[in-house]
C-alpha positions in Angstrom: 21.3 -3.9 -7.7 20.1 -1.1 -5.2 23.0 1.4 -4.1 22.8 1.0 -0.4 24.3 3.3 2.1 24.8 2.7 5.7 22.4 1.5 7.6 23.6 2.8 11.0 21.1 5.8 11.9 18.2 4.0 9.5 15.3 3.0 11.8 14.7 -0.4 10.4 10.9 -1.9 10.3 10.6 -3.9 13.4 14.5 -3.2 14.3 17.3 -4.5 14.8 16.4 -7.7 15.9 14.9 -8.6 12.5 16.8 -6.9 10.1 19.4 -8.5 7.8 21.4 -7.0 4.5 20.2 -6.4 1.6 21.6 -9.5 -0.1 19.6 -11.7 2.2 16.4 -10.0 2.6 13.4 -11.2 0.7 10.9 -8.2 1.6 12.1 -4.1 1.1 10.5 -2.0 3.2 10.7 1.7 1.1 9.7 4.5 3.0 8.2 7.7 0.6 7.6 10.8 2.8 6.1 12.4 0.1 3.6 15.1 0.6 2.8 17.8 -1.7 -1.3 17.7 -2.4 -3.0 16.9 0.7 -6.2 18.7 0.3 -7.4 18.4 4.1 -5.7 17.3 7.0 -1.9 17.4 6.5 1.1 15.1 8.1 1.1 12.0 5.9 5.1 12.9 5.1 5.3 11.8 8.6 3.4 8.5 7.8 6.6 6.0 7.1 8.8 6.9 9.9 5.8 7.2 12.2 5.2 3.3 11.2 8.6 2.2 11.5 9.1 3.5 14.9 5.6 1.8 15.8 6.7 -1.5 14.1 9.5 -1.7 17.4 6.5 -2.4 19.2 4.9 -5.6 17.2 5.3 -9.0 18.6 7.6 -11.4 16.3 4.9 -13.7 16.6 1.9 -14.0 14.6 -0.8 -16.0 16.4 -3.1 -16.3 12.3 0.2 -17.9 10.9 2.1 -19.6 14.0 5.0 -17.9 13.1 7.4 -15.6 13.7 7.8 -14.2 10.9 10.2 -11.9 10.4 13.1 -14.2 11.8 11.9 -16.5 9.2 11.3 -13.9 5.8 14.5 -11.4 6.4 13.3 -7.6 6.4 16.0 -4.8 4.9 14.8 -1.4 5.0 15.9 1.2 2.7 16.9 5.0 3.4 14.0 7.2 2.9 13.9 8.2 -1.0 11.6 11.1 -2.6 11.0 13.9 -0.2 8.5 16.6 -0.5 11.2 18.8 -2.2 10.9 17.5 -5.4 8.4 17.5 -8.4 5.6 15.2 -8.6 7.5 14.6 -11.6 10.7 14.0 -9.9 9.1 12.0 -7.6 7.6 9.2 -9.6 10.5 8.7 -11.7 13.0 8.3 -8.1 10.2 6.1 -7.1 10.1 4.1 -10.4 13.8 3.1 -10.6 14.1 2.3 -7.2 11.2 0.0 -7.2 12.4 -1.7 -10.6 15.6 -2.3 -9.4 14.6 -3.5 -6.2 12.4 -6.0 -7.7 15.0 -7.3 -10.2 17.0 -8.0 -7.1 14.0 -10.0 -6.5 12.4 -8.1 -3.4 9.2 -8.4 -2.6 8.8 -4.5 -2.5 6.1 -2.7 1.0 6.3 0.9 0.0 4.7 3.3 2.7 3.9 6.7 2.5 3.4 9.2 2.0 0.4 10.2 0.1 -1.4 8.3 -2.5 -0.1 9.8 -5.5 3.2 7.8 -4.8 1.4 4.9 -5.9 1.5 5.8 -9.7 5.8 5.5 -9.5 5.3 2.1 -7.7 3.1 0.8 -10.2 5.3 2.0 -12.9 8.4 0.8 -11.7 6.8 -2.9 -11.9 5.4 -2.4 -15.1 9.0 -1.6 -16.2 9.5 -5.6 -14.9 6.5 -7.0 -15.8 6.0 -7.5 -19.2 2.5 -9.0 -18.6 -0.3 -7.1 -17.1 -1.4 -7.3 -13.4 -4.3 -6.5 -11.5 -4.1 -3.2 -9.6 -6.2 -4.1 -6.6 -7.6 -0.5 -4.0 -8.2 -0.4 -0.8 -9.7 3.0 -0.2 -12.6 5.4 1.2 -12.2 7.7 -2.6 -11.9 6.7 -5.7 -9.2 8.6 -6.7 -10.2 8.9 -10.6 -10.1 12.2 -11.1 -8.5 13.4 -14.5 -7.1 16.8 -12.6 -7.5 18.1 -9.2 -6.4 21.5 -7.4 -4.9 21.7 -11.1 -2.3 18.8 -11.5 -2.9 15.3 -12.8 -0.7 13.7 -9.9 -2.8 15.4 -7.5 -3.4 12.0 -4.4 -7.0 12.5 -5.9 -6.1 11.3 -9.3 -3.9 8.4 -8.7 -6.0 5.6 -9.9 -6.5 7.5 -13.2 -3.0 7.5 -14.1 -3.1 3.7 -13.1 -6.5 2.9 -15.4 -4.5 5.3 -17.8 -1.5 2.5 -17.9 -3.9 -0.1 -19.5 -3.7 -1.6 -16.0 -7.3 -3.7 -14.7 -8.2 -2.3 -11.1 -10.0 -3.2 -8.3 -11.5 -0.8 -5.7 -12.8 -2.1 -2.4 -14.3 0.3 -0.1 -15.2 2.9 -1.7 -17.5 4.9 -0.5 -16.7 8.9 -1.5 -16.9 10.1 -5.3 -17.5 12.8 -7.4 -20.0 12.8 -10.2 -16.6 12.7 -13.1 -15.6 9.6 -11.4 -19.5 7.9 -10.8 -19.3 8.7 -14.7 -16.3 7.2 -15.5 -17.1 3.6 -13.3 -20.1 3.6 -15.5 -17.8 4.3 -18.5 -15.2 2.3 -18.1 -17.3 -0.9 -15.9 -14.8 -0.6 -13.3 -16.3 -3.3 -10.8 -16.0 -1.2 -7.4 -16.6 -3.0 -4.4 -18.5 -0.5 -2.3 -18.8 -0.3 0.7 -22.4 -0.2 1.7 -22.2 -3.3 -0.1 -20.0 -4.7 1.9 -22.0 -3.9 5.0 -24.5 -6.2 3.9 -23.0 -9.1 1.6 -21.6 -12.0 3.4 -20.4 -13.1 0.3 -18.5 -10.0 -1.2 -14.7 -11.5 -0.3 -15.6 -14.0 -2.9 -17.4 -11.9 -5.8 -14.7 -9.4 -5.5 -11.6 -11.9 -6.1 -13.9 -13.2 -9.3 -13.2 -9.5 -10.6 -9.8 -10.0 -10.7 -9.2 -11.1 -14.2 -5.0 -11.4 -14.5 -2.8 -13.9 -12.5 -0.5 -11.3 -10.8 -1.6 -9.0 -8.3 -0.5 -5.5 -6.9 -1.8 -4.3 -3.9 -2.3 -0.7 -2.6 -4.0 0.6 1.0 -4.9 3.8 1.8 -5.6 3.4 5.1 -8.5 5.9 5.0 -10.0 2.7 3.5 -10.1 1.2 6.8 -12.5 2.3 9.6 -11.3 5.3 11.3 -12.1 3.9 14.3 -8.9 1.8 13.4 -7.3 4.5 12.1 -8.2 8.3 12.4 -5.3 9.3 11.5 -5.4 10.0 7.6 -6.1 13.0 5.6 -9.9 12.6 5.0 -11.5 10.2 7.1 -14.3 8.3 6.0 -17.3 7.0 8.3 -17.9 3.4 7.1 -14.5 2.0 6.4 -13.4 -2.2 6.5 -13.0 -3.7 10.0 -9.9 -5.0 10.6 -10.6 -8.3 10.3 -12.7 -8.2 7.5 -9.9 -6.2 5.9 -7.8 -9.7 6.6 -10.4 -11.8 5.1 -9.8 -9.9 2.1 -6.4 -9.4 2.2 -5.6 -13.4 2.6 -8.5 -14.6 0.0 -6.4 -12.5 -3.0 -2.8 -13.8 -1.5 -4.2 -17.3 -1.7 -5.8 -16.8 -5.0 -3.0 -14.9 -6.9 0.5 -13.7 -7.2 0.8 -11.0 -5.1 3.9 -9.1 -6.8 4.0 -6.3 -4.2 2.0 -3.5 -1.6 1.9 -0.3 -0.9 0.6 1.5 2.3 -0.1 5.0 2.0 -1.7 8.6 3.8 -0.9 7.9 7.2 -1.0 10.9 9.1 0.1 10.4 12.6 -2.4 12.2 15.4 -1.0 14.0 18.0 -0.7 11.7 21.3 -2.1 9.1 19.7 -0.1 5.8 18.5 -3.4 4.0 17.6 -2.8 4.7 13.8 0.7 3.7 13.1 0.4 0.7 15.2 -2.2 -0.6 13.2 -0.5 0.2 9.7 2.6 -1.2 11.4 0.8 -4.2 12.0 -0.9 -4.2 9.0 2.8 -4.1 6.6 3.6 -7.4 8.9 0.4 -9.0 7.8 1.3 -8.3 4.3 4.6 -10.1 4.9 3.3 -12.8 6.3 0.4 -13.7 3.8 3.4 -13.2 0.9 5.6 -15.7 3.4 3.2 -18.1 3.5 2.1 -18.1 0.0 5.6 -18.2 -1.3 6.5 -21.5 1.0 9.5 -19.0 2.7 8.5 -20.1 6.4 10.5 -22.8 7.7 
């Protein structure tokens, strides 16, 4: 079981009038302010608190699910872990064993960060659990498949290499930013990307893209520069073109309905100056994610 300190001083996700120990919660909220590779517009290690403090201002209610959710899952959140101090290294391994032991406390595990290079200890600390393989589904602008970049293999641009490098299946949806190594390697490899120019213009894409996913258990990860920055600007490289938010739903509801979701991951916010619109939405995104898990697991009342 989890160490956990005091929470007095924590900001929890949604507050205090949610938030219940440890022992009773069913979903960890894990806040990774990690931020060592950002190649463009910085900030992202103020991504988790930014959508904590924004999650005070969500309604309990969800009008999709007729619930109110959070009264009815239990939400704990956990001290921030892996700052910017430490090796990338360093980092995944802090990230691995917290996320392991969370889930063998039997958490279902929202990890924001942070940038996307996070994701790699996430994944790893539930294939330390998971003896069986799970489907590593993207939501992102890039596909992140880079072997090296900027000279380390845990640069944020290489994430989904070291995933693909687990012997993990992936999804990417909404892609629409790659390099010629990586156009290379989706030929290579047959990764079935879901791009989005495709999504533009298929009305049935939801549907061919859960057909992709070939494994029972699912893992999700956001970068949020997946979304339309009209949405959210504030990320590290926006993208023109990006899911709507309620396509992004669609999507996001189809795979919890169709498989095991084991755990999420929201990653690269980077708050704008006088601007809440981002971390209101991510905040509000990490409370659809509960309540899709809620409701597929049967923990509403």
């Amino acid at each position: 079981m989890l160490l956990q300190p005091d929470t007095v001083g924590i900001r929890q996700f949604i507050g205090s009038e949610v938030t219940t120990s440890y022992e009773q919660a069913k979903v960890l909220i894990l806040p990774i302010p990690y931020e060592r590779t950002t190649t463009y517009r910085k900030g992202c290690k103020n991504g988790p608190s930014a959508i904590l403090e924004a999650s005070d201002q969500l309604e309990l209610y969800d009008e999709e699910l007729k619930k109110e959710i959070g009264l009815d899952v239990g939400i704990f959140t956990h001290s921030a872990i892996a700052d910017s101090s430490l090796s990338p290294e360093e980092m995944l391994e802090v990230t691995a064993q917290t996320v392991s032991s969370a889930i063998a406390d039997e958490k279902f595990v929202i990890a924001l960060g942070g940038e996307h290079s996070i994701t790699a200890g996430v994944v790893k600390g539930y294939q330390q659990v998971f003896d069986e393989p799970f489907t590593v589904v993207q939501i992102d602008a890039h596909g992140d498949l880079r072997y090296e970049y900027e000279g380390s293999i845990h640069n944020h641009a290489c994430v989904m290499r070291r995933i693909i490098e687990m012997g993990l299946p992936t999804l990417p949806v909404g892609i629409r930013s790659i390099c010629l190594e990586e156009a290379i390697l989706i030929e290579e490899k047959r990764i079935p990307v879901v791009w989005a120019k495709d999504i533009a213009i298929n009305t049935n894409w939801i549907e061919e893209a859960i057909a992709q996913i070939s494994t029972p258990k699912v893992f999700i990860t956001i970068d949020l520069d997946g979304i339309d920055p009209h949405a959210i600007p504030g990320v590290g490289t926006p993208e023109p073109g990006g899911l709507s938010w309620y396509v992004l739903l669609a999507f996001l509801r189809r795979v919890f309905q169709n498989h095991q979701v084991i755990g999420c991951d929201v990653m690269e916010l980077a708050p704008v100056v006088d601007s809440v619109v981002s971390q209101y939405t991510a905040a509000k995104l990490v409370y659809k994610l509960i309540g899709y898990q809620g409701k597929s697991q049967g923990w509403f009342k």
